[in-house]
C-alpha positions in Angstrom: 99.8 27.9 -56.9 97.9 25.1 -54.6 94.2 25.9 -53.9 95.2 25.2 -50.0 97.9 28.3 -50.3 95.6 30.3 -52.3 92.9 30.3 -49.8 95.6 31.4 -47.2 97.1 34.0 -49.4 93.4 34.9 -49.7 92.8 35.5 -45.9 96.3 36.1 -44.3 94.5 36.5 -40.3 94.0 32.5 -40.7 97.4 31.9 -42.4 99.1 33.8 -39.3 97.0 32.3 -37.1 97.6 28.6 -38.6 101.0 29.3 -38.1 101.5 30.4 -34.7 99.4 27.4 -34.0 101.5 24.7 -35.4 104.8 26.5 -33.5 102.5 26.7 -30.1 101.4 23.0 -30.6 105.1 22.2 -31.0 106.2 23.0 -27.8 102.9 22.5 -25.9 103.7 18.8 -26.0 106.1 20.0 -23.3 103.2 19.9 -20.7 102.1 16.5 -21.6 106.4 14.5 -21.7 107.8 17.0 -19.8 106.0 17.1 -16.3 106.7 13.7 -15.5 110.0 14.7 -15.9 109.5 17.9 -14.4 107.9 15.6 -11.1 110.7 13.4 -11.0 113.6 15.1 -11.4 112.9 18.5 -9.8 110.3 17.6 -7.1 112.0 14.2 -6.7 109.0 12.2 -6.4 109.6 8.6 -6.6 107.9 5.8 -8.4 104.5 5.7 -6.3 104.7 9.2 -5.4 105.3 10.1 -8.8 102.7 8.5 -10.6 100.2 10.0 -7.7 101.5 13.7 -8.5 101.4 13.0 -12.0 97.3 12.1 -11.5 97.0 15.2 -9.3 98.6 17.1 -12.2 96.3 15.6 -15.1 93.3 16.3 -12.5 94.4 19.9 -12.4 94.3 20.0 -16.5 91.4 18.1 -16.8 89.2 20.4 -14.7 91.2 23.6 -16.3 89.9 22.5 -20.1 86.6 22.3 -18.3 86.6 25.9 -16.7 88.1 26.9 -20.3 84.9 25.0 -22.1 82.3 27.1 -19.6 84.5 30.6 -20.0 84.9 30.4 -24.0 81.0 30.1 -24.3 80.9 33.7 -22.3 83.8 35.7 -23.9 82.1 37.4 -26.4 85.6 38.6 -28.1 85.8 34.9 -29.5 83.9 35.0 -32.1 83.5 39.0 -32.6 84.6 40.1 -36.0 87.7 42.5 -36.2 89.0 40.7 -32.9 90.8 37.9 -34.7 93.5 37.1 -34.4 94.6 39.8 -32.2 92.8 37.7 -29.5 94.1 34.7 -30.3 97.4 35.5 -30.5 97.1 37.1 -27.1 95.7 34.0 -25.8 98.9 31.9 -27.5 101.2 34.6 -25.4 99.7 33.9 -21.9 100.2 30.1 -22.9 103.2 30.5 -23.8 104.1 32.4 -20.4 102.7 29.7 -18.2 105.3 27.2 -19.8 108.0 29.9 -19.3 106.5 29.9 -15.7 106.6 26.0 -15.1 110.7 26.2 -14.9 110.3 28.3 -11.6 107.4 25.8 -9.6 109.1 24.0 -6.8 106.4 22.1 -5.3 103.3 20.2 -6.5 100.5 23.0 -6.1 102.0 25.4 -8.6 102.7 22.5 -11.1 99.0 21.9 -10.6 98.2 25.6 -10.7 99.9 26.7 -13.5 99.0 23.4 -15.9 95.4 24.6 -14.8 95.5 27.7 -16.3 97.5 27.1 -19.2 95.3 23.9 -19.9 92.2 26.5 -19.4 93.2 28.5 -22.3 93.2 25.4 -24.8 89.5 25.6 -25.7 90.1 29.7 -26.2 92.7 29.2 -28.7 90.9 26.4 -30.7 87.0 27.5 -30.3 88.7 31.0 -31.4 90.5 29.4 -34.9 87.4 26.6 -35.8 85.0 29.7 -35.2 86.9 32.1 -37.7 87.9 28.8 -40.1 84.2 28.7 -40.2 82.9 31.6 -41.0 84.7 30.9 -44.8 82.8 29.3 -47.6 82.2 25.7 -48.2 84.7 24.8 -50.1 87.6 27.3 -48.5 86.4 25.9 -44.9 86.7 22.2 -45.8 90.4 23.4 -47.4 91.5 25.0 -44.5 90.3 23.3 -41.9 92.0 19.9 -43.8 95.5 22.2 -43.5 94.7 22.9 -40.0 94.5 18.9 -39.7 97.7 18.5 -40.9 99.5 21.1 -39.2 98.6 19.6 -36.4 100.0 16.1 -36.8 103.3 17.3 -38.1 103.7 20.1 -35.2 102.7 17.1 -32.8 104.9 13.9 -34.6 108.1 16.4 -35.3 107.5 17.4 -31.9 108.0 14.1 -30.1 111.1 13.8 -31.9 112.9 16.7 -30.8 111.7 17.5 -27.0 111.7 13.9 -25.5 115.8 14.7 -25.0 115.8 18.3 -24.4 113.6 17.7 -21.7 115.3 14.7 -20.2 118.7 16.7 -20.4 117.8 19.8 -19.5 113.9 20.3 -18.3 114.2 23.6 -17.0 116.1 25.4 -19.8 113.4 23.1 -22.0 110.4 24.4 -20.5 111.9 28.2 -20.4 112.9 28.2 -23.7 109.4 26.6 -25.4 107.5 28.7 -23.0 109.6 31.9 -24.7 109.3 30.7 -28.3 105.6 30.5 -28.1 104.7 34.0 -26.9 107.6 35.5 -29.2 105.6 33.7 -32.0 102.0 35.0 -30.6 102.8 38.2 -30.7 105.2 37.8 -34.1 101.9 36.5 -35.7 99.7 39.3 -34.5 102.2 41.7 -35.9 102.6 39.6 -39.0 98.8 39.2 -39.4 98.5 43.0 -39.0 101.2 44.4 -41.3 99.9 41.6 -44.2 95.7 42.1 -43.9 97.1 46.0 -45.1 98.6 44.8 -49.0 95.7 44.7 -51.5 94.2 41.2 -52.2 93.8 40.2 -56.1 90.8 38.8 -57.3 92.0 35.7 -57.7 93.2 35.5 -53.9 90.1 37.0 -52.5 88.1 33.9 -54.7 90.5 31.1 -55.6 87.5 28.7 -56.6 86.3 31.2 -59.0 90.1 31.5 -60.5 90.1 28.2 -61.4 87.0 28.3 -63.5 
């Protein structure tokens, strides 16, 4: 078995949770091709107009990552033991809702309003993984977090194939149907996370470095 898979086998919370992450990553890159799509097809903003709403709409996200920076630092359940990933995965369902959301805005405020709070609840979901990735030892940390890496160029390259089209075709159906996807997959990992930390772990899962030796 690959140490990478052994260290996740070891500590199934993080294999959910790395999981749900690369699907939610996936279709997050809906927020960043799919709302000048969104502005110009549904809101009908032209050329100038358009590019104007789009810098209102990256203002909105901008200062939302911000608020989400300042917030994280306060919510204690972030890094609290015994909360993860139930936390997380609750935080990957309210994203997930937001997209589902962005299909119904009709005017420039809620586009703003709703990329705001989804883009607020970025720094939750990460500071909550890196946070629980580091509490492992050395070696398993620099193991996962490398997988984490990785996951998150593939969700983000695979990604660029596939939704570019969809959301040029069909951007409300695109934005309903990623939105959907992600919180069935939040709360899919939270189950999955829950029913798995239950089976016993064997030694050499719960200490892959030492099954090596």
């Amino acid at each position: 078995m690959p140490l990478n898979q052994a260290v996740l086998r070891a500590h199934p919370r993080i294999g959910c949770a790395l999981a749900l992450s690369g699907v939610g990553e996936f279709f997050s890159t809906a927020w960043t091709i799919g709302v000048p799509v969104w502005l110009t097809s549904q809101l009908h903003a032209g050329a100038g107009a358009g590019a104007g709403a789009y810098a209102v709409v990256l203002s909105a996200m901008g200062i939302g990552v911000v608020v989400g920076n300042l917030l994280t630092g306060n919510v204690t359940f972030v890094a609290l033991p015994g909360r993860f990933p139930a936390a997380y995965c609750l935080v990957w369902v309210g994203r997930g809702l937001l997209l589902a959301a962005f299909a119904l805005s009709n005017s420039l405020l809620e586009v703003a309003a709703l990329a705001a709070a989804a883009s607020a609840l970025v720094p939750l979901a990460s500071i909550s993984l890196s946070a629980e990735i580091g509490s492992l030892p050395g070696p398993q940390r620099l193991r996962v977090f490398t997988a984490d890496s990785v996951k998150l160029h593939v969700a983000s390259m695979s990604s660029m194939l596939v939704l570019p089209a969809l959301l040029e075709r069909a951007p409300k159906a695109s934005f309903a149907a990623a939105g959907a996807a992600t919180a069935c997959a939040g709360a899919v990992a939270w189950l999955a996370a829950r029913a798995v930390a239950r089976r016993p772990v064997r030694m050499e899962e719960a200490d892959p470095e030492r099954a090596r030796r």
